[in-house]
C-alpha positions in Angstrom: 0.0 0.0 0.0 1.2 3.2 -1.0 1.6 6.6 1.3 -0.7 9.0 -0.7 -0.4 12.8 0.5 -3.1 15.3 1.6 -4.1 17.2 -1.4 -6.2 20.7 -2.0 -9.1 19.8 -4.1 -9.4 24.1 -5.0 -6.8 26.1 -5.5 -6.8 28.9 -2.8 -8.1 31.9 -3.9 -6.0 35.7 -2.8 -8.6 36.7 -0.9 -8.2 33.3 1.7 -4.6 33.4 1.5 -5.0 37.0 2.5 -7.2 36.3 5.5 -4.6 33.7 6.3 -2.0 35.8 6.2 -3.5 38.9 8.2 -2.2 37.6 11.4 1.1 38.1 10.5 1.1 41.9 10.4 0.1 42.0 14.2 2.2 44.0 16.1 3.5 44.0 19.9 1.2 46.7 22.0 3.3 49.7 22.2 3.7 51.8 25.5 4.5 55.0 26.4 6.2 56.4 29.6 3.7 58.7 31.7 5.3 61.9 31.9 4.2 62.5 36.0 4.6 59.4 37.3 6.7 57.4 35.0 5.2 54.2 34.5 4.5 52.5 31.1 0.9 53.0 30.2 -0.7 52.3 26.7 -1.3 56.1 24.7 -3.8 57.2 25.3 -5.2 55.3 28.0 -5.7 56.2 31.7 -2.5 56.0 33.9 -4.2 53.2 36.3 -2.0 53.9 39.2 -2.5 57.4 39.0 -5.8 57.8 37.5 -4.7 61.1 35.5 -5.5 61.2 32.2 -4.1 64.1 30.0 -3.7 66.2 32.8 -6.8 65.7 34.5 -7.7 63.0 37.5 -10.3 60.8 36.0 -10.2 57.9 38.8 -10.4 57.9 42.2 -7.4 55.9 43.4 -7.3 54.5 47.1 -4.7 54.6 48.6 -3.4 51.4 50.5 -3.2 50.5 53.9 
């Protein structure tokens, strides 16, 4: 008996081997470092241990005992 391959029936068409091939533009999240504080936070996101955002204080942060 004889090994016989896996084969496509259709050829894929550009548009699959397009939605295949999406994945592999993903990038790595970037970060920014906060200006006050100095932790990495994503842009434009709120600074969780701080809870300023763009100058302002958005959360209410508790402090802990």
């Amino acid at each position: 008996m004889e090994n016989v391959m896996a084969v496509p029936k259709r050829k894929t068409s550009p548009m699959k081997r397009g939605f295949r091939r999406s994945a592999d533009a993903l990038a790595q999240p970037t970060y920014v470092e906060d200006k006050d504080s100095g932790e990495l936070r994503r842009p434009h996101h709120v600074d969780l241990k701080t809870g300023m955002y763009r100058g302002r204080q958005i959360l209410n942060i508790k402090p802990k005992d």
